[in-house]
Jmol script that loads the backbone (N, CA, C; Angstrom):
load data "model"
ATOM      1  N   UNK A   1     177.207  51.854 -90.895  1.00  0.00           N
ATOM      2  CA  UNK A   1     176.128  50.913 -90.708  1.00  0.00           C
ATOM      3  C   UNK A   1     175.475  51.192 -89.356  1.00  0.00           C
ATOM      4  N   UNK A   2     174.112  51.260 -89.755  1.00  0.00           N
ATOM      5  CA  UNK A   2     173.524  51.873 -88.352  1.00  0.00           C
ATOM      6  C   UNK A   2     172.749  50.865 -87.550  1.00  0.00           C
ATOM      7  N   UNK A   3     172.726  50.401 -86.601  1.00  0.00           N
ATOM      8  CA  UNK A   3     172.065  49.981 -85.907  1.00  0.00           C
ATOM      9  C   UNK A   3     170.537  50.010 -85.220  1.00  0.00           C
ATOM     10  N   UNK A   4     169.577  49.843 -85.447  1.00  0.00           N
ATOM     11  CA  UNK A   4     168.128  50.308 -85.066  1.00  0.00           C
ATOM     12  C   UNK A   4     168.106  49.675 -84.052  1.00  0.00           C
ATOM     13  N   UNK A   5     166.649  50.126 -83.361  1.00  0.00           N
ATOM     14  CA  UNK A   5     165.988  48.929 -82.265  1.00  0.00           C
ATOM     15  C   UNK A   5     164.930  49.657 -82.639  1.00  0.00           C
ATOM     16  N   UNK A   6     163.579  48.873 -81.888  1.00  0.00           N
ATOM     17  CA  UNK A   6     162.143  48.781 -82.046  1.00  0.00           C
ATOM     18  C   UNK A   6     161.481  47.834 -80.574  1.00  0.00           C
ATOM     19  N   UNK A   7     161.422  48.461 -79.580  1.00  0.00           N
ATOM     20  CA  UNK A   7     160.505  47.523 -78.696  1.00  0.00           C
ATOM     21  C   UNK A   7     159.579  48.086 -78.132  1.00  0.00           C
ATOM     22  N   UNK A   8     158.544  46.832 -78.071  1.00  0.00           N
ATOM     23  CA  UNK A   8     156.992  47.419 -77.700  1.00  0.00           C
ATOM     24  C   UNK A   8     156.846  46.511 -76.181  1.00  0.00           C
ATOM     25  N   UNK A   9     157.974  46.623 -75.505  1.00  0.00           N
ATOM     26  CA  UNK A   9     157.745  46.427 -73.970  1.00  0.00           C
ATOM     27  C   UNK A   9     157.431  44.749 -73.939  1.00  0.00           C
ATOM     28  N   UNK A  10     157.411  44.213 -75.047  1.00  0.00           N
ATOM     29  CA  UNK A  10     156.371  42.835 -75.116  1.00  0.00           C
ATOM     30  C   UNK A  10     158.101  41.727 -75.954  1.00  0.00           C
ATOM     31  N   UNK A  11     157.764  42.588 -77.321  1.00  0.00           N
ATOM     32  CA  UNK A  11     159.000  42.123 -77.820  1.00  0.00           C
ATOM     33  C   UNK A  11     160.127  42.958 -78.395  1.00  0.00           C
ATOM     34  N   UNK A  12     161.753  42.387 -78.922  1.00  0.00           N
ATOM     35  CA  UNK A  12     162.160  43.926 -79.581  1.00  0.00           C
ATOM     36  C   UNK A  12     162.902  43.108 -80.615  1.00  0.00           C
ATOM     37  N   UNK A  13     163.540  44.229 -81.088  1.00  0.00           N
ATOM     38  CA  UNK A  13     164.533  43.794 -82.232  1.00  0.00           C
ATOM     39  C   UNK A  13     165.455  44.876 -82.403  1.00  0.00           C
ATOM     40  N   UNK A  14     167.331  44.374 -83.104  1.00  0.00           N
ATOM     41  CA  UNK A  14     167.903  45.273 -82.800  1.00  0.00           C
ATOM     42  C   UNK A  14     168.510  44.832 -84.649  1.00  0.00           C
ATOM     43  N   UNK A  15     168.163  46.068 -85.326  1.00  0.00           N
ATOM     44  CA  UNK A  15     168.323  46.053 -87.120  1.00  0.00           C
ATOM     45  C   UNK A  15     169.076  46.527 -87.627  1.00  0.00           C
ATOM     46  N   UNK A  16     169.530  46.397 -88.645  1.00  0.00           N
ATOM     47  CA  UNK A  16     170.072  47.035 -89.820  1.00  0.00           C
ATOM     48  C   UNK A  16     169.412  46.874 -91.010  1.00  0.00           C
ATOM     49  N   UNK A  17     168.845  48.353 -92.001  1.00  0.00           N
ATOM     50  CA  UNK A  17     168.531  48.280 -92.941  1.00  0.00           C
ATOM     51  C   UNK A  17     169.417  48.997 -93.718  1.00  0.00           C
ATOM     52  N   UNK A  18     169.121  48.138 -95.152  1.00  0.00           N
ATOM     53  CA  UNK A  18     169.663  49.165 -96.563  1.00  0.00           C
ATOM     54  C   UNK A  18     169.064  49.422 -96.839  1.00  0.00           C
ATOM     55  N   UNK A  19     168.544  50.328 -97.508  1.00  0.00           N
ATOM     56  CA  UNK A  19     167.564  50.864 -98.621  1.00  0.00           C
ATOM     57  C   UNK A  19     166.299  50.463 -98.240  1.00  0.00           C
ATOM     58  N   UNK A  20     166.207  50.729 -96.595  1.00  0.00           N
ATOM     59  CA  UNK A  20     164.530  50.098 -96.812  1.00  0.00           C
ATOM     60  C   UNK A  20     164.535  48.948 -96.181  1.00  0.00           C
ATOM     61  N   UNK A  21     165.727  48.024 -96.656  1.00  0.00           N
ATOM     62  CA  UNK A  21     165.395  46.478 -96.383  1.00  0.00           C
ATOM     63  C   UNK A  21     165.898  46.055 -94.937  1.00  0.00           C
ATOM     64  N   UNK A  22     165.554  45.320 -94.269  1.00  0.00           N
ATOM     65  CA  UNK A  22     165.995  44.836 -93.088  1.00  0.00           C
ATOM     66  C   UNK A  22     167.230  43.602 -93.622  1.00  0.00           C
ATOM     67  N   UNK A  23     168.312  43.941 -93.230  1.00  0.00           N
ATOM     68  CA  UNK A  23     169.660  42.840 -94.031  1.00  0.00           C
ATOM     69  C   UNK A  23     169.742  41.956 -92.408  1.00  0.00           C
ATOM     70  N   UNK A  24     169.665  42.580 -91.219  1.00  0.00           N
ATOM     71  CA  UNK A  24     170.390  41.772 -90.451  1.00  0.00           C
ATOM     72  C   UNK A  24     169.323  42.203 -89.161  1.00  0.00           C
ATOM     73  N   UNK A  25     169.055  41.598 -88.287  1.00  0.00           N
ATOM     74  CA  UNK A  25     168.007  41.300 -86.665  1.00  0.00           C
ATOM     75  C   UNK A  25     168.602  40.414 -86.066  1.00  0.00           C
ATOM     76  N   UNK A  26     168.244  40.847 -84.755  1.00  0.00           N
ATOM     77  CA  UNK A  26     168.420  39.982 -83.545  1.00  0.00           C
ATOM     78  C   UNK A  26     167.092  40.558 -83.017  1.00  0.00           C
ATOM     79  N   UNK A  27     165.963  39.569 -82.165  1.00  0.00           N
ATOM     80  CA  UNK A  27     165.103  39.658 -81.920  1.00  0.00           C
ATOM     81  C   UNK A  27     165.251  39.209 -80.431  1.00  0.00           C
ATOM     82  N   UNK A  28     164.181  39.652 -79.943  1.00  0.00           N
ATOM     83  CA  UNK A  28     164.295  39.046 -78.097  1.00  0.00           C
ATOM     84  C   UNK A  28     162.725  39.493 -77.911  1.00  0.00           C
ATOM     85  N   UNK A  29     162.734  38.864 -76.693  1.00  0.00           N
ATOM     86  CA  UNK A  29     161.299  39.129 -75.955  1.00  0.00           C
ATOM     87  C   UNK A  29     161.868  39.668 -74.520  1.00  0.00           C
ATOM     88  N   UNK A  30     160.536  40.034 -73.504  1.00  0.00           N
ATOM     89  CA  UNK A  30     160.959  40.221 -71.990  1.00  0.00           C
ATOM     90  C   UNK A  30     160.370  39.229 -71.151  1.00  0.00           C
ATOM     91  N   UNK A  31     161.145  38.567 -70.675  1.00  0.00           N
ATOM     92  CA  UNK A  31     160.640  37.626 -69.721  1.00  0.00           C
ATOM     93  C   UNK A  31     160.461  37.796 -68.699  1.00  0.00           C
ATOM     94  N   UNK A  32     160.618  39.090 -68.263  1.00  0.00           N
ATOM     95  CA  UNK A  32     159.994  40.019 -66.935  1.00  0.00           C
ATOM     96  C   UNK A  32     160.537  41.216 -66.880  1.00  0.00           C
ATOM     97  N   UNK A  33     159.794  42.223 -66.002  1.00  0.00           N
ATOM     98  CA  UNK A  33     161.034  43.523 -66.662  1.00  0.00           C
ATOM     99  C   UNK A  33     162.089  43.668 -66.053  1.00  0.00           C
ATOM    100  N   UNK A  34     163.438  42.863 -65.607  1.00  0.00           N
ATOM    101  CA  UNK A  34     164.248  43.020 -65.587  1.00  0.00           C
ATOM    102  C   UNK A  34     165.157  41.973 -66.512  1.00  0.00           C
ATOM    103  N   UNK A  35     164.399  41.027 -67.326  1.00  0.00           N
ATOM    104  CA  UNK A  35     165.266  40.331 -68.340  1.00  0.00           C
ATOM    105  C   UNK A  35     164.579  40.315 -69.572  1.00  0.00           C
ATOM    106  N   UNK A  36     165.473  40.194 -70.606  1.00  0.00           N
ATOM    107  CA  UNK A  36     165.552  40.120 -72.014  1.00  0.00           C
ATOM    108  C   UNK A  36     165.685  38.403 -72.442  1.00  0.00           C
ATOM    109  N   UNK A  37     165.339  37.812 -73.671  1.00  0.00           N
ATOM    110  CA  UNK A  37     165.290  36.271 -73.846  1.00  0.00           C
ATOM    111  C   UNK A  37     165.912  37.372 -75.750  1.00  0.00           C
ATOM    112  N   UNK A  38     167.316  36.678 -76.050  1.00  0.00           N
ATOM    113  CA  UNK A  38     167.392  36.522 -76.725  1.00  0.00           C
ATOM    114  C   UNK A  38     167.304  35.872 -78.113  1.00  0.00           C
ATOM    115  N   UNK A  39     166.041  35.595 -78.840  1.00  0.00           N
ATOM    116  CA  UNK A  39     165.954  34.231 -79.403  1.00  0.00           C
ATOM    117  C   UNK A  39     166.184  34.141 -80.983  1.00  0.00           C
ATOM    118  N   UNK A  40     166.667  35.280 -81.824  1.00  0.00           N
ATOM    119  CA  UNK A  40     167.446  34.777 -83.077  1.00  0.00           C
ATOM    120  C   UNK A  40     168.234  35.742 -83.558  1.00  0.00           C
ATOM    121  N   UNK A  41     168.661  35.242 -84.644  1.00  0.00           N
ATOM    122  CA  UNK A  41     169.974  36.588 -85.209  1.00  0.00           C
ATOM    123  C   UNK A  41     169.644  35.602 -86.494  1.00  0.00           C
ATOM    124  N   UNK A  42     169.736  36.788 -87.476  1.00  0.00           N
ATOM    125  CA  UNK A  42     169.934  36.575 -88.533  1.00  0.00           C
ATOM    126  C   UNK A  42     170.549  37.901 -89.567  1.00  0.00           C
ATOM    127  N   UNK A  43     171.666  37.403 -90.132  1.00  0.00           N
ATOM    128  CA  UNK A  43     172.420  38.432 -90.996  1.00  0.00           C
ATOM    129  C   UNK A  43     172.282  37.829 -92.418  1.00  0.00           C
ATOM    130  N   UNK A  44     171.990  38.516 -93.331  1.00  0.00           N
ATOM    131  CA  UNK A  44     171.674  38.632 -95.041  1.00  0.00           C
ATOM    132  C   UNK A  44     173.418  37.986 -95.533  1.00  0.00           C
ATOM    133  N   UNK A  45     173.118  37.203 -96.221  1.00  0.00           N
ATOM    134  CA  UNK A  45     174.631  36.763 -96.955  1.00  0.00           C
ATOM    135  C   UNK A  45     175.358  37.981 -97.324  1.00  0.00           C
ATOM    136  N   UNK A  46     174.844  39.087 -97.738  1.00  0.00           N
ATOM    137  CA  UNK A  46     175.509  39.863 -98.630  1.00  0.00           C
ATOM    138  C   UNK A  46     176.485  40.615 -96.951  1.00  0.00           C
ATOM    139  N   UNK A  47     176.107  40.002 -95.913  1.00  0.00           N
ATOM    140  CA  UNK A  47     176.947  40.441 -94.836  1.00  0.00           C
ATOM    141  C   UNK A  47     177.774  40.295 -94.423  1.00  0.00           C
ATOM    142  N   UNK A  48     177.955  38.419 -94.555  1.00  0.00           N
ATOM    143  CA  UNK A  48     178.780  37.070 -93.722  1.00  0.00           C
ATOM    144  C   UNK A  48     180.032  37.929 -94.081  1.00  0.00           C
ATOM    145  N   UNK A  49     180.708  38.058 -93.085  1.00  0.00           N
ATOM    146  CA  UNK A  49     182.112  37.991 -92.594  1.00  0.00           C
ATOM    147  C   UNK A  49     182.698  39.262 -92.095  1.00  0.00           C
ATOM    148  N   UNK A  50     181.151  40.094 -92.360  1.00  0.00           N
ATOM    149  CA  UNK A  50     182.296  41.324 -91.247  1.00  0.00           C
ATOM    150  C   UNK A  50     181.485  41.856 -90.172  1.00  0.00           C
ATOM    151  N   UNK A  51     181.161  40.960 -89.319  1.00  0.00           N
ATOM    152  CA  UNK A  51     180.922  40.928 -87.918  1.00  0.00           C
ATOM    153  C   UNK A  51     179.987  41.788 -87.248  1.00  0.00           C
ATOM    154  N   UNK A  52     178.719  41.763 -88.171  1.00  0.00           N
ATOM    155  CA  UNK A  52     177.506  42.137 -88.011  1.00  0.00           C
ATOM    156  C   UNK A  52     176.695  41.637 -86.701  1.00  0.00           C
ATOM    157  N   UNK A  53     176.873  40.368 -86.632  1.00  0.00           N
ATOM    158  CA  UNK A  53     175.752  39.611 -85.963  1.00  0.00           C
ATOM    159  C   UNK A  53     176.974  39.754 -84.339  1.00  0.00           C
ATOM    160  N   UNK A  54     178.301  39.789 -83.786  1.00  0.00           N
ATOM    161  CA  UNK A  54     178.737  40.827 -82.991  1.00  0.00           C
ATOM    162  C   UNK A  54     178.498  42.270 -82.878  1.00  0.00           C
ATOM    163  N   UNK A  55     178.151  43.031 -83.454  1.00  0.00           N
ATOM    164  CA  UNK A  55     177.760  44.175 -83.638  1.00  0.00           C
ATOM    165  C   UNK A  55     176.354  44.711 -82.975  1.00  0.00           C
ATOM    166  N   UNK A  56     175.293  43.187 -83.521  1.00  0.00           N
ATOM    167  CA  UNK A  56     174.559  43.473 -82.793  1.00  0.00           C
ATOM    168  C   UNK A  56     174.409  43.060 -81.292  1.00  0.00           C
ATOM    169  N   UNK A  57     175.059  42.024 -81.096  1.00  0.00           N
ATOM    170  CA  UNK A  57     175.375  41.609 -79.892  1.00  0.00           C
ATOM    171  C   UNK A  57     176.093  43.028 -78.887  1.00  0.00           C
ATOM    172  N   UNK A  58     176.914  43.897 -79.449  1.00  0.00           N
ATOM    173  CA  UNK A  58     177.108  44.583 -78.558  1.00  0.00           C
ATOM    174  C   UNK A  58     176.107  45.754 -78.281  1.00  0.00           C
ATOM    175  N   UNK A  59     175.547  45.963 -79.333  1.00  0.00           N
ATOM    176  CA  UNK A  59     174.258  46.877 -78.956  1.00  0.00           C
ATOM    177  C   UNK A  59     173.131  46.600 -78.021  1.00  0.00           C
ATOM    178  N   UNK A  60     172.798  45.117 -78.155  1.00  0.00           N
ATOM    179  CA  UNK A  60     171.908  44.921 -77.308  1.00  0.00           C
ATOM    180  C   UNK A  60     172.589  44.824 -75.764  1.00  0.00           C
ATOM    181  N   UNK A  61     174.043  44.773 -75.505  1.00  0.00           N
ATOM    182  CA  UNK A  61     174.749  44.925 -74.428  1.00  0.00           C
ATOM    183  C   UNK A  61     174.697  46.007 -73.946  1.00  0.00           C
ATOM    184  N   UNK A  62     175.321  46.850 -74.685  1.00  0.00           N
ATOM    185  CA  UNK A  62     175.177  48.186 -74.236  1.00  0.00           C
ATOM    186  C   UNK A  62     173.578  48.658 -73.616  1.00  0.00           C
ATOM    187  N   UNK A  63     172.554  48.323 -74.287  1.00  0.00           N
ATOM    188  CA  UNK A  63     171.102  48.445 -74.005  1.00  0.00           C
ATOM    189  C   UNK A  63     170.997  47.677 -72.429  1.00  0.00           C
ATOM    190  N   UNK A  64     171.666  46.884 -72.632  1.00  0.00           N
ATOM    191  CA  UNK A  64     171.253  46.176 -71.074  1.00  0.00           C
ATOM    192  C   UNK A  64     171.355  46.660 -69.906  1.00  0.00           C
ATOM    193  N   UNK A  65     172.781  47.340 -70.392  1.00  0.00           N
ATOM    194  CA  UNK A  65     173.404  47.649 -69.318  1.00  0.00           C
ATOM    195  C   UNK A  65     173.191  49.276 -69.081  1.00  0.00           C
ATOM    196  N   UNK A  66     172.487  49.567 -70.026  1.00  0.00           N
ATOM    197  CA  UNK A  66     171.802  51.690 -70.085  1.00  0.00           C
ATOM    198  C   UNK A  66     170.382  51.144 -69.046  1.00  0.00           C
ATOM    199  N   UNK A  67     169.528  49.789 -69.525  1.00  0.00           N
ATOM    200  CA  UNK A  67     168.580  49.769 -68.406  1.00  0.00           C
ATOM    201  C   UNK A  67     168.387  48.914 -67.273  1.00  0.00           C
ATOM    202  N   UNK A  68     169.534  48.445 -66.955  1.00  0.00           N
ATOM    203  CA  UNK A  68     170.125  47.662 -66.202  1.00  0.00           C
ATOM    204  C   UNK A  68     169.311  46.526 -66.183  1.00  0.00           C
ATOM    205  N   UNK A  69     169.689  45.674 -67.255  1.00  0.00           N
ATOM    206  CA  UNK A  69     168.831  44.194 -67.515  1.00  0.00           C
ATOM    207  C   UNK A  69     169.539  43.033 -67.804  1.00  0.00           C
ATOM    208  N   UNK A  70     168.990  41.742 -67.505  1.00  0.00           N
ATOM    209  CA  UNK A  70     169.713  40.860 -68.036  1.00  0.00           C
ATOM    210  C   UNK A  70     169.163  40.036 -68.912  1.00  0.00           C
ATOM    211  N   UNK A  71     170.204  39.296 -69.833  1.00  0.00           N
ATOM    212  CA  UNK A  71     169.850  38.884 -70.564  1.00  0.00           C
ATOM    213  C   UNK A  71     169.855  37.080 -70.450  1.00  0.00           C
ATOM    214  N   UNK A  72     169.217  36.265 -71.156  1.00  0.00           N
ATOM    215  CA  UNK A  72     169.317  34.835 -71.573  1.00  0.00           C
ATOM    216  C   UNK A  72     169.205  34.128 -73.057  1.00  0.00           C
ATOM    217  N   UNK A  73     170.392  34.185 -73.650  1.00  0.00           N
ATOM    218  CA  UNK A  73     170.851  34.418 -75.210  1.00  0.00           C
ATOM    219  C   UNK A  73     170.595  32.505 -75.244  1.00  0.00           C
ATOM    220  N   UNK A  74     169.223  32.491 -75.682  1.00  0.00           N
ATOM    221  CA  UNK A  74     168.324  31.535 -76.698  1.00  0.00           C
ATOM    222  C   UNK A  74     168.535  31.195 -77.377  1.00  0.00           C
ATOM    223  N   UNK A  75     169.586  32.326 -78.631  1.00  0.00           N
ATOM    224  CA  UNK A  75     169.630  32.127 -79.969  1.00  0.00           C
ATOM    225  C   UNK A  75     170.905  31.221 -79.700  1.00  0.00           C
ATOM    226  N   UNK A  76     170.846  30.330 -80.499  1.00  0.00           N
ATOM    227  CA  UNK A  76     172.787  29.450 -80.962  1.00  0.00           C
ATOM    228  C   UNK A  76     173.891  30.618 -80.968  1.00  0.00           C
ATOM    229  N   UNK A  77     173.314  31.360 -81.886  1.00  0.00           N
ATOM    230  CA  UNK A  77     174.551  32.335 -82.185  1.00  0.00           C
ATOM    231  C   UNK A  77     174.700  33.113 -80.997  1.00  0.00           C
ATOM    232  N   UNK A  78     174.021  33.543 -80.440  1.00  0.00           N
ATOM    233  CA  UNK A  78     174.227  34.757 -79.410  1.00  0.00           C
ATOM    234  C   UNK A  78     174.543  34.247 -77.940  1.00  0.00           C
ATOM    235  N   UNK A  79     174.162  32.591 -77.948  1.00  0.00           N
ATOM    236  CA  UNK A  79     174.384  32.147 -77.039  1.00  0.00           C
ATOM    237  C   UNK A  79     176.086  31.922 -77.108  1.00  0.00           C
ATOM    238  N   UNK A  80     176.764  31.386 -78.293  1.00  0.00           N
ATOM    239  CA  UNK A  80     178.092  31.027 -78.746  1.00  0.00           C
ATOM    240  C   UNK A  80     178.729  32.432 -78.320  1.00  0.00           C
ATOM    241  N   UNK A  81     178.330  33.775 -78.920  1.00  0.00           N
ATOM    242  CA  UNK A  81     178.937  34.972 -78.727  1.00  0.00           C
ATOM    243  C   UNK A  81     179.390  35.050 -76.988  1.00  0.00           C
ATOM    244  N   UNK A  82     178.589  34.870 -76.405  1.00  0.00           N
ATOM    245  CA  UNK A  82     178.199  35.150 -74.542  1.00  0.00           C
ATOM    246  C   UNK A  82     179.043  34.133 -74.237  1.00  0.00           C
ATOM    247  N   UNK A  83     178.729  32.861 -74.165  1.00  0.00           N
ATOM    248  CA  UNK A  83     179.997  31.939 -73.994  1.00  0.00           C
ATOM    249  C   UNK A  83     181.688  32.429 -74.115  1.00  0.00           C
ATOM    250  N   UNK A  84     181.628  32.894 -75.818  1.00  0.00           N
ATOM    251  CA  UNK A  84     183.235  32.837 -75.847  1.00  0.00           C
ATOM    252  C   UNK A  84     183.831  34.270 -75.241  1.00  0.00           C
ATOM    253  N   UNK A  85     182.767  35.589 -74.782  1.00  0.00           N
ATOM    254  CA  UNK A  85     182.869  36.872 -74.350  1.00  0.00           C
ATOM    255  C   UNK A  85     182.902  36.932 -73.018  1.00  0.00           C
ATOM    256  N   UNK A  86     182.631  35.676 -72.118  1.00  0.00           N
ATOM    257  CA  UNK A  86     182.073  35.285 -71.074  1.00  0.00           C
ATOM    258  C   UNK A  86     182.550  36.798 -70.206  1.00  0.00           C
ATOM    259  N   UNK A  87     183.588  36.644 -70.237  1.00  0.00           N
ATOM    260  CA  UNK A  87     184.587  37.957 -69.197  1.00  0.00           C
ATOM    261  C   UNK A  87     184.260  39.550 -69.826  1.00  0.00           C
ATOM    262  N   UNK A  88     183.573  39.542 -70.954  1.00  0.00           N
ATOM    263  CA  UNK A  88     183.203  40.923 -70.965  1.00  0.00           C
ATOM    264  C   UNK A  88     181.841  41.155 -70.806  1.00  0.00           C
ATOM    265  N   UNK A  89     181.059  39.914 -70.929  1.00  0.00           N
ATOM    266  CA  UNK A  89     179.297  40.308 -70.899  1.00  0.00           C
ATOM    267  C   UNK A  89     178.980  39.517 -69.759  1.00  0.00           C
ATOM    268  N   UNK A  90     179.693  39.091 -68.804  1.00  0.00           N
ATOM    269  CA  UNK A  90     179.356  38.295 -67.087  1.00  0.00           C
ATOM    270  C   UNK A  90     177.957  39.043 -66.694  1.00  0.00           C
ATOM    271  N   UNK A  91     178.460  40.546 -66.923  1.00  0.00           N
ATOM    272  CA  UNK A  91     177.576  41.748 -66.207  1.00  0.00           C
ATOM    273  C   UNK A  91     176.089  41.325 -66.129  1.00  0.00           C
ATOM    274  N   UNK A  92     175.836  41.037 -67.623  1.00  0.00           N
ATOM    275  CA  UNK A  92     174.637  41.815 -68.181  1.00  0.00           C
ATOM    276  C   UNK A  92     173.840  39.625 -68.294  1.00  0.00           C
ATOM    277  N   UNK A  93     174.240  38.262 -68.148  1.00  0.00           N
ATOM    278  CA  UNK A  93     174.283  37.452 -68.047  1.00  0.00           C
ATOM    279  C   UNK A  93     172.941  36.883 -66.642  1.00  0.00           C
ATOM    280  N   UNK A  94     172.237  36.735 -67.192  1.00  0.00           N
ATOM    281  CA  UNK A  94     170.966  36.362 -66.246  1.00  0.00           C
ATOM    282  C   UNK A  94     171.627  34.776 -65.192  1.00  0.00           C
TER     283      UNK A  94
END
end "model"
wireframe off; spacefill off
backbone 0.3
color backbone group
């Protein structure tokens, strides 16, 4: 399962498609260029339970931390992820 991204400096998104289809996003904007605003996640039912919407959470981590940015996780979910990860994503934490 591959992971995409797509950003136009303005907004981004970090995907997974099947066949074409977009099954799972996390979307963000830049709220200046050194931070990211995380503001949704959404994973396709045919996903729930094997830890997609972490998955993307660590990609967009890893991204943060390749352009040394921080983030402010908007979304419920991504905000819940950062909370309970607190000690591994402090870093990258606006």
């Amino acid at each position: 399962m591959e992971i995409k991204q797509h950003d136009n400096k303005v907004k981004g998104v970090f995907y997974i498609e099947i066949d074409g289809v977009k099954v799972a996003e996390m979307t963000y904007s830049h709220a200046n260029p050194n931070k990211i605003i995380i503001d949704h996640t959404e994973v396709s039912e045919t996903l729930k339970g094997q830890g997609v919407g972490y998955k993307l959470i660590d990609a967009a981590v890893a991204y943060l931390r390749v352009n040394n940015l921080k983030v402010i996780p908007l979304c419920p979910f991504a905000d819940a992820v950062f909370k309970k990860k607190h000690d591994q994503y402090t870093d990258v934490l606006a």
